[in-house]
LOSERO-485057 format. One record per residue (C-alpha): z, y, x. Coordinates in steps of 0.1 Angstrom, whole numbers, plus 5000, padded with zeros to 4 digits. Layout:
% LOSERO-485057
ZYX/...
% end
This chain:
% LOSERO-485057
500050005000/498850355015/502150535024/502450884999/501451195015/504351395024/505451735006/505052055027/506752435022/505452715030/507452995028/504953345021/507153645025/506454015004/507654335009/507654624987/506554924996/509455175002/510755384972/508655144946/510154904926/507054654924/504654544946/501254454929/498654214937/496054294915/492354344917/489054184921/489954084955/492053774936/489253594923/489253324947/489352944949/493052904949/494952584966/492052364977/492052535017/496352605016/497452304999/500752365006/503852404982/505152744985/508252984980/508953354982/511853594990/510953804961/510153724924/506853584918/504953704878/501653624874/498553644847/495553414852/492753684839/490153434840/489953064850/491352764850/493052484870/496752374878/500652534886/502852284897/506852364895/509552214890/507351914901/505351904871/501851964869/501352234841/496952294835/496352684831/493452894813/492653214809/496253404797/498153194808/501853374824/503753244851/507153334860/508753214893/512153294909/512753364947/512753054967/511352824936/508752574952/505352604936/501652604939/498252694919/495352464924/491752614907/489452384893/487152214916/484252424927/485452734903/487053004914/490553194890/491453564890/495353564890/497653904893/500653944901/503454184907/506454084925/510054244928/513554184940/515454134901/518654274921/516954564933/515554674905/518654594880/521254804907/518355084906/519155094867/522655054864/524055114899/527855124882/527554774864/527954514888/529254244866/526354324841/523854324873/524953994885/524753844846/521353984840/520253824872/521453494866/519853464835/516053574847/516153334877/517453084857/514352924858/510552904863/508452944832/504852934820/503553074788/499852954779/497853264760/499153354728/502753264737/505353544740/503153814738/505954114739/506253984774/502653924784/502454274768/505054474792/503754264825/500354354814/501154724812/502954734844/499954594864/497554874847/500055154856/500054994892/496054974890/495755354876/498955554890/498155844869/501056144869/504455974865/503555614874/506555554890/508755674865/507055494836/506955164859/510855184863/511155194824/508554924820/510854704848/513754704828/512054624799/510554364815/513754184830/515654214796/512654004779/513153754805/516953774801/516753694765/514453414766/516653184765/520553054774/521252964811/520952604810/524052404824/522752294853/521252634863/522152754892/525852914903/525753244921/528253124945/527052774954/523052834951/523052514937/520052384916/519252074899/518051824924/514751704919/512851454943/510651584970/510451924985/512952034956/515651854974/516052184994/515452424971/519452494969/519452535004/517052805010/518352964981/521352964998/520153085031/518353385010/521653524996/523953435027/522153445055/524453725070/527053475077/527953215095/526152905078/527052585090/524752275087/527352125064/527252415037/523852345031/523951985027/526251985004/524252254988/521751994985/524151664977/523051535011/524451405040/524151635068/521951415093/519251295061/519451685050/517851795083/515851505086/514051635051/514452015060/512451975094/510051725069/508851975047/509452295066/508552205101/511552355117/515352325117/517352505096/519052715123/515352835129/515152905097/517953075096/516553295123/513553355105/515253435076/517253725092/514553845114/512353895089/515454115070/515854335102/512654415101/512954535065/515654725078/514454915105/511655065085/514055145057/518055245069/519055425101/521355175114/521555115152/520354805166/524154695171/524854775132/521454605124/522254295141/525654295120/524354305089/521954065096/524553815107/524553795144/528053855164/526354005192/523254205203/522754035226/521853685202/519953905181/517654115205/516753705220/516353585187/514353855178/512353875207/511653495203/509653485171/508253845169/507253875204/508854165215/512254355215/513554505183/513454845201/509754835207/509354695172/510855025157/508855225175/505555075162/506254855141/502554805130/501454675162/503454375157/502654305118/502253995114/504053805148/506953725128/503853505111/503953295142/507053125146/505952815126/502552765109/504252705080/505753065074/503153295067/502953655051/502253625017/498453745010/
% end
């Protein structure tokens, strides 16, 4: 019997541009033949909505294969594994916007933590597809939002705030957080077979990865013994978790250092190393080149932080 082709991750990082609350994928430049030449499953650090305009195919999450047509709404947390196969020989036009729910939600109400951290729970409670004619209010306000990110007439940005929170509230309404959704404080999901079997874990890394995580934590995360937990971590995401780690808060300092004026000692802090020195070798490791000639231009090294492992990429 042929042995079953293992279950890759690819982790596809996003950033939003500074002082927006959305970053928009959106345009003729998406009609492509998705999945067939990156056949990889994939996660983000940011939340994932998308609208097939035209085509058809398959989204696989929550390892189930869902078929999708033209209208068709996909909604998929941070760190959720996933990925949208076209039909063969046919090209889909997808858009998407995608945005940190926290972000936007402490943008809003920046004195309601408790209500912040509910709210949040509830829209990354799980990923969600909605075939055409199927919860059109939301369709409706995503729809909206990607035509005042397309146009930007005069107060874009103010009507796209509006829209966001409009947007999160249909999501937080949908439906009660199942039981086994996942606890702010563990990051632990559901465990499915495959590449979900880590899912808990890299959401874990995502909302902790300023401390000190040991390799214990995120087995148990996962309901796995340590040694069989990095066996499948280094499986799907060809590296260790400790470089993953590291890649994890790299790519954070970097966010950083275009947006906050800390110094590189307070940066490497808050990104979870105990010394500069760890972090400026770290750093210099997977991007290339020392976080001080990063800051000073930055765009010369776009995209090295691509490089540590094929299989962590920026996202489109």
């Amino acid at each position: 019997m042929a042995s079953k082709k293992k279950q890759e991750l690819q982790l596809r990082f996003y950033e939003v541009p500074q002082g927006e609350l959305v970053l928009p994928l959106i345009g003729p430049s998406w009609i492509r033949d998705y999945g067939h030449d990156t056949p990889y499953f994939h996660f983000h650090n940011l939340m994932e909505i998308g609208y097939c305009v035209d085509g058809e195919g398959t989204v696989t999450m929550d390892g189930t294969d869902i078929p999708y047509a033209t209208g068709m709404l996909t909604v998929i947390p941070r760190n959720y594994p996933h990925t949208t196969i076209s039909k063969e020989q046919t090209k889909s036009y997808w858009e998407y916007i995608f945005f940190d729910p926290e972000t936007v939600l402490n943008d809003i109400y920046p004195n309601r933590r408790m209500f912040v951290k509910k709210i949040e729970k509830l829209v990354n409670a799980d990923g969600r597809c909605y075939a055409k004619g199927e919860n059109e209010e939301l369709v409706g306000i995503v729809r909206i939002i990607m035509e005042e990110c397309r146009h930007r007439k005069r107060y874009a940005g103010e009507c796209i705030r509006g829209l966001m929170h409009s947007l999160l509230m249909a999501l937080a309404r949908q439906e009660d957080v199942p039981e086994t959704a996942a606890e702010p404080e563990t990051g632990k999901f559901p465990q499915q077979g495959g590449i979900y079997h880590i899912s808990s874990a890299l959401e874990y890394i995502s909302k902790r990865y300023m401390e000190n995580i040991k390799l214990e934590t995120l087995a148990d995360c996962c309901n796995l013994s340590e040694t069989h937990f990095r066996r499948l971590f280094v499986e799907y995401m060809n590296m260790t978790p400790v470089e993953y780690i590291n890649l994890t808060r790299v790519q954070q300092a970097c966010e950083m250092m275009q947006k906050t004026p800390y110094s590189m000692e307070e940066l490497a802090v808050k990104v979870g190393y105990t010394t500069v020195s760890t972090f400026n070798r770290n750093f210099k490791k997977i991007i290339g080149t020392s976080p001080y000639q990063y800051k000073k231009n930055s765009g010369n090294y776009q995209g090295k932080l691509l490089n540590m492992n094929v299989k962590a990429r920026k996202g489109w």
